[in-house]
N, C-alpha and C positions, 0 to 999 in steps of 0.2 A: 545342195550346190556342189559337193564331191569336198575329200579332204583337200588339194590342190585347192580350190578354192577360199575354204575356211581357213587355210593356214595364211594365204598372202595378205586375205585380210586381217587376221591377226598379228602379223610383222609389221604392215602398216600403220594399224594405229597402236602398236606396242612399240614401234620406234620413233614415233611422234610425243612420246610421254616420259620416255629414258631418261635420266637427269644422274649427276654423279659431281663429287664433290673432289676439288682439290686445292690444296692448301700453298699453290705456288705463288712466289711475287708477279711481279709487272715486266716479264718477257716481252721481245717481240711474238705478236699472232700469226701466225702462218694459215694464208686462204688461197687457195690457189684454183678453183675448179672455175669461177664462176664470172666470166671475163665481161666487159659490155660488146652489147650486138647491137643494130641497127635493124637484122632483117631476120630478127631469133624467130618468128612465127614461121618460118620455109624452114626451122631445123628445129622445132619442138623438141626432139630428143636430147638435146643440151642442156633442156630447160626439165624436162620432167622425164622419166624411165618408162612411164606407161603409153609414151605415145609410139612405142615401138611398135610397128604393125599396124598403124593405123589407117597409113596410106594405101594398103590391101596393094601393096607392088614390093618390090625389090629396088627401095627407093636410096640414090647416093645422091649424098652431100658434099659440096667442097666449098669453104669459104675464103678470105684474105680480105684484112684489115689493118689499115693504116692508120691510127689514132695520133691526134692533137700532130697531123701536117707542120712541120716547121719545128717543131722543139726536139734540139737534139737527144738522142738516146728513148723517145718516148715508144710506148708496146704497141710492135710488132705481131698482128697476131693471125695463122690458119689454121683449119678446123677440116676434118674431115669426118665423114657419119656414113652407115650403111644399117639400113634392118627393111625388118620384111615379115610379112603376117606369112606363119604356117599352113600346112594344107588343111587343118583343122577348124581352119578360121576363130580359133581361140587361142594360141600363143602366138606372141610376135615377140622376136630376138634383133637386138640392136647391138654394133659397138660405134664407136667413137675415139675419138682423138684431138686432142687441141696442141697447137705450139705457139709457145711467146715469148718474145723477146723485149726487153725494158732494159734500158742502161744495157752496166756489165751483167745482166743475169739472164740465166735462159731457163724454162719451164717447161716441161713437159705432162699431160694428163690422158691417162688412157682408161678408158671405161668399156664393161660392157652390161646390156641392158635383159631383162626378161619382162614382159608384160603377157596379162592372163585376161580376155577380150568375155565381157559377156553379153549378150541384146539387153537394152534396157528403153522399153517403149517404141519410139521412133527412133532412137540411136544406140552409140556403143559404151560402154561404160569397160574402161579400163583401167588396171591396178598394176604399177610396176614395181620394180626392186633393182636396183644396180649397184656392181662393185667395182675398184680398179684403184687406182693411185694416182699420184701427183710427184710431181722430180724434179726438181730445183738444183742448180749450181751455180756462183758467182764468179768469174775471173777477173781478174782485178787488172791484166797482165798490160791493158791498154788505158790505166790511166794515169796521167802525167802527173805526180806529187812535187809540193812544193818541197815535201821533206821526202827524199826518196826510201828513208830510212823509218819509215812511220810506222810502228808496230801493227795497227791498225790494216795494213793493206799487205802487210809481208808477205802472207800464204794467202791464199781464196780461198773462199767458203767448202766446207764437204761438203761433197752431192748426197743429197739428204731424200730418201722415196718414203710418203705417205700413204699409205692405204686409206678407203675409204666406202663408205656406203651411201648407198641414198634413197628415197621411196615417193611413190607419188600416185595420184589418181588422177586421172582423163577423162570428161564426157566428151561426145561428139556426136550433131548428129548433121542433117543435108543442110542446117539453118543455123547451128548455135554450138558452140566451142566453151571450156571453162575446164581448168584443173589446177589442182594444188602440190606444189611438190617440195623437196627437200631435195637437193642435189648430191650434199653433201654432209654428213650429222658429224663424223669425228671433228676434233679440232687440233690443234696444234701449237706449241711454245718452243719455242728457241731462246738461247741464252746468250748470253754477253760472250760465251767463251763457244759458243757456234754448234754445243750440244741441242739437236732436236728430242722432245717427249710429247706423248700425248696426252692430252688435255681431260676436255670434258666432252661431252654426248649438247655441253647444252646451249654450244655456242655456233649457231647455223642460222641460214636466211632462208626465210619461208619464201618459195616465189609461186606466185598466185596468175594467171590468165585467163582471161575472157571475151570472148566477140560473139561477133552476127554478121550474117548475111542478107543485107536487103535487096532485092531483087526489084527494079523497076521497071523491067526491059529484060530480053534475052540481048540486047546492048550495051546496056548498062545496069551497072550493079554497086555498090558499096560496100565494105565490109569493115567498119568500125570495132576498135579491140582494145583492150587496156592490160598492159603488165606491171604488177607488181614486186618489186625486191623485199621485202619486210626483215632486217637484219634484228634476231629476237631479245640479243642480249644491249640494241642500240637501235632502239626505234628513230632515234633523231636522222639515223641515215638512210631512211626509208625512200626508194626510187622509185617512182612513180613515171610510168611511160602512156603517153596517149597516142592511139594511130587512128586513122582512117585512109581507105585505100580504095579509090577507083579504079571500076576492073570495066575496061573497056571490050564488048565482043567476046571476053575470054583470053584476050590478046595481051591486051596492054594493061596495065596496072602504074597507076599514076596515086604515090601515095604521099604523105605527110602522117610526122611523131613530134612529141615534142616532151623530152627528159626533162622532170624538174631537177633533179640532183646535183646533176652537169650544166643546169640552163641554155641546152643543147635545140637547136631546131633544127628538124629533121628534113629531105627532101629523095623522096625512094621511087626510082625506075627499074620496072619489070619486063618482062615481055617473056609470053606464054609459047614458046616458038610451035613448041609441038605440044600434044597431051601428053609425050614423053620428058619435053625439055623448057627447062627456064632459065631465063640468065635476068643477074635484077645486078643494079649499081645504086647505092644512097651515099650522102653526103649529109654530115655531120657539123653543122657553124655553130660553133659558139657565143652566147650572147653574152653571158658573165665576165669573169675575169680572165678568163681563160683565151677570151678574142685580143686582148692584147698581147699573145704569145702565140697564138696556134692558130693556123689558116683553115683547120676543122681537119676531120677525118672522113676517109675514104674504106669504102667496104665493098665488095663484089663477091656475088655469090652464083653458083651452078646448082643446078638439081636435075638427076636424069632419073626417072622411073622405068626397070626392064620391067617385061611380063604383065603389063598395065594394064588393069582389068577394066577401068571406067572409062567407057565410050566418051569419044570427043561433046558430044549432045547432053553428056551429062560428067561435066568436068567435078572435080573437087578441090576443093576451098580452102578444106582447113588441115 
């Protein structure tokens, strides 16, 4: 299979196994890459490093999200992505970008991606790796204290930058989608006194994806898909997302999700304008607690493909 080869698959499952001990108390956790999405399947690369190049185009992203409508200071979050398969038709290189905002704190995440493309039967079997950081800063400067003199709020936080890694694997093929990733393996502690250190190797959330393409009709289609969060060191928080998405003509895309973690119900409008261009908008209603505070969240997304090699007649999916 070539060194290139033998070696990513050795990174892969040699960074899925890493583990390291540390003897610190009960800090706060710092996690910062891994935000919620409503319409993460049109920006796979957020989700996993190997789907760089999959869409055999010079594919850009741009996202904005408005989470829990109504509750002041709640995150603020855009996203922007670009990658694109090689002339080799075996590497594809991705970077990214997220920004968010919550309360007084702003966020910043910058990655980029390499995945290594092989044929496997009827479809493609990809293997990725990604690096970059995470950027945190608190200002405190706009909130109003009962005690103006609170030790607590005197200075703001240091802006604190994370490095990090992440690895994953992608099947795909004209009918069926499935990968396993890591986004991000470091971890992170902060202290009482606003010192950042790094952690363990072994506090990360496996996030798992899966779908199909049922075809009934060159009219109509379906495409049924499930994502999971699996957080390794707290199964109890494990996210679980259901979709299904009518794709009308090629056109319209009429979908529904439903988060158990959030007791979130989903409602996702697409539309396929060009084989170049999509623009989709979903809504986020909360059925939990969280509906007597929050009027749900809004999310809108773009996606253009230059250099698009797949004929209208024969669109792609995933």
């Amino acid at each position: 299979m070539g060194r290139k080869l033998v070696l990513l698959f050795i990174m892969n499952f040699a960074l899925f196994n890493l583990r390291a001990q540390n003897g610190s108390g009960d800090p706060t956790r710092l996690s910062l890459v891994y935000p919620v999405y409503s319409q993460y399947l049109h920006n796979g690369l957020l989700i996993n490093p190997a789907y760089a190049g999959t869409r055999e185009a010079l594919s850009f992203f741009a996202s904005g999200r408005m989470q829990w409508w109504g509750i002041k200071g709640a995150p603020v979050s855009e996203t922007v992505s670009l990658h694109t398969l090689l002339k080799n038709n075996k590497v594809g290189l991705g970077a990214s970008g997220q920004f968010f905002r919550y309360g007084f704190s702003k966020a910043t995440s910058v990655y980029t991606d390499y995945a290594y493309h092989i044929m496997l039967g009827k479809g493609r079997l990809s293997m990725g790796l990604r690096a970059g950081f995470d950027m945190s800063n608190t200002d405190y400067a706009g909130i109003i204290l009962i005690d103006p003199n609170d030790p607590a709020f005197m200075s703001n936080d240091k802006p604190y930058i994370l490095p990090n890694v992440g690895s994953g694997i992608y099947y795909s093929s004209k009918r069926f989608f499935a990968g396993v990733a890591v986004p991000s393996f470091l971890s992170y502690l902060k202290s009482s006194s606003g010192e950042v250190t790094f952690d363990t190797f072994t506090d990360f959330d496996l996030l798992a994806t899966a779908g199909a393409l049922i075809s009934f009709s060159k009219a109509f289609r379906f495409k049924p898909s499930v994502f999971i969060d699996y957080p390794l060191n707290s199964p109890g928080g494990m996210r679980l997302d259901v979709n299904g998405n009518f794709i009308f003509y090629d056109f319209l895309w009429l979908g529904a999700s439903w988060r158990t973690y959030e007791e979130v119900a989903v409602g996702i409008l697409q539309l396929q304008i060009t084989p170049q261009l999509m623009l989709g908008y979903s809504y986020d209603y909360p059925t939990g607690k969280l509906s007597t505070y929050s009027k749900g969240s809004h999310e809108i997304i773009l996606r253009y493909e230059f250099g698009y090699k797949v004929s209208a007649a024969n669109p792609r999916y995933f």
